[in-house]
Each structure stands twice: as structure tokens, then as C-alpha cells.
N, C-alpha and C positions, 0 to 999 in steps of 0.2 A: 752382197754380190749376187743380183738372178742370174750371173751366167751360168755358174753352180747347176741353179735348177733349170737351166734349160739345158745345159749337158746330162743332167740325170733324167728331161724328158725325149732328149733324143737315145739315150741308151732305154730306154722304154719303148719306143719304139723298136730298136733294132732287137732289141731282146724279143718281142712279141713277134716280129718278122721272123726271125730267124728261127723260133720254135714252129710256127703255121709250116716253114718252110724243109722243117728238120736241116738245121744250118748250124755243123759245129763248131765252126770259127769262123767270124766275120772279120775281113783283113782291110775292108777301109768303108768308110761311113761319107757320101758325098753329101753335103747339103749346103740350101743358098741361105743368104743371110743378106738380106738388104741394104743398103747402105744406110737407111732411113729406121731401121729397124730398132734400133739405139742397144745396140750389144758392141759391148768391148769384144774385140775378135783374141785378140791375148789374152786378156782375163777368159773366155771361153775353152783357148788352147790348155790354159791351164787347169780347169776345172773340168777338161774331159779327163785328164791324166787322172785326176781321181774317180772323176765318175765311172769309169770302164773298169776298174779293178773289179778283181771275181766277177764277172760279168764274159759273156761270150764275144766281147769285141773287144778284151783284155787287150789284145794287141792291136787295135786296129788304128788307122790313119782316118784321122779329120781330115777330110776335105773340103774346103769352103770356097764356095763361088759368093761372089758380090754384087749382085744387080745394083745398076747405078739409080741416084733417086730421079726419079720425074716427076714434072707435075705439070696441069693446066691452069693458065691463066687467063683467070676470068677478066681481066682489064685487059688484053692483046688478042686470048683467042687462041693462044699458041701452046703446043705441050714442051716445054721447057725443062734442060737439067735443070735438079736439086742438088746441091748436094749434100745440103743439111736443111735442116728447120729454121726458117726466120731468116732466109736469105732472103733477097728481092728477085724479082725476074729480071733475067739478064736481057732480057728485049727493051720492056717496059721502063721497067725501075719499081714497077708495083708488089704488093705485097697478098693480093688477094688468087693464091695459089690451091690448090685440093692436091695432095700427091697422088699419084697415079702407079708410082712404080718405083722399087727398093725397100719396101716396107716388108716383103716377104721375112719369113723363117719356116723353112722347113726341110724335110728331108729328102731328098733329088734319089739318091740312087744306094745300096749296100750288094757289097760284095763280099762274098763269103764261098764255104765250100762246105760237102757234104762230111 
């Protein structure tokens, strides 16, 4: 399961942010997660509940935004939704796509207090 370790490298980050920041308790964590990005979003909720323990965002709220996937298609020309991998263009019918967008993972925004 990498969700695991991708919830322990976002509390790596908040942790690092929040000491630069002298930040005692971080109350929620926003980050985007693309639809393309290939992360279980459940398996990730659950693997932050452990990840945060003894950790300064012990209590804090996942927040997950979802960019939708795009991509262009070099047979039409057109940036088209994805919404997954190995789908065709919904213009065309072709299959020769580059994604463009939903592939992110990262951390958007923490909120916390002094």
C-alpha cells in the first residue's frame, strides 16, 4: 500500500512547515490529488489516521481536492477529459493522448496555530 507512504510524506512535509513556522497544532492539511495520479483516496484516508499520530497534525483534517484528468490528443488536436489511463478520446476515438492535467500530488495549503 504507497498510500502509507505518501501520508507519511505529507506529514513530512507538514511537520517541516510547521516547525520553520513555530506552528503547535496543525488543524487541517489541504492537498490536491489528481485523478490520474493513481492513489486510492480511501486507502490514503486511512493511512493518514496512522500517519499523524505523535506528529503535530495528530488531529488534523485531510483535505483532498481532485483535478480532473486531461489530456491532448495528437490525432484531433484537442485537450480532452481523461478520466483514467487507456481510455480513448472522446472526440476522435484515438488512443494517442499525453496527459496534461490530474496527475498532480501535492500539498495546496496547512492550517494551523501558534
Amino acid at each position: 500500500m504507497h498510500e502509507l507512504s505518501i501520508a507519511e510524506g505529507i506529514i513530512d512535509v507538514v511537520t517541516r512547515t510547521a516547525n520553520a513556522n513555530a506552528l503547535s497544532k496543525i488543524k487541517s492539511v489541504r492537498v490536491a490529488i489528481g485523478q490520474l495520479a493513481g492513489v486510492e483516496i480511501e486507502a490514503l484516508r486511512f493511512a493518514w489516521v496512522s500517519a499523524r499520530r505523535d506528529s503535530v497534525a495528530e488531529e488534523a483534517e485531510l483535505v483532498i481536492e481532485r483535478p480532473q484528468g486531461k489530456a491532448w490528443c495528437m490525432d484531433c488536436e484537442k485537450t480532452v477529459p481523461l478520466p483514467r489511463y487507456g481510455e480513448a478520446c472522446p472526440f476522435c476515438g484515438g488512443y494517442h493522448l499525453t496527459a496534461t492535467g490530474g496527475t498532480e500530488l501535492k500539498v495546496l495549503d496547512i492550517v494551523g496555530e501558534d
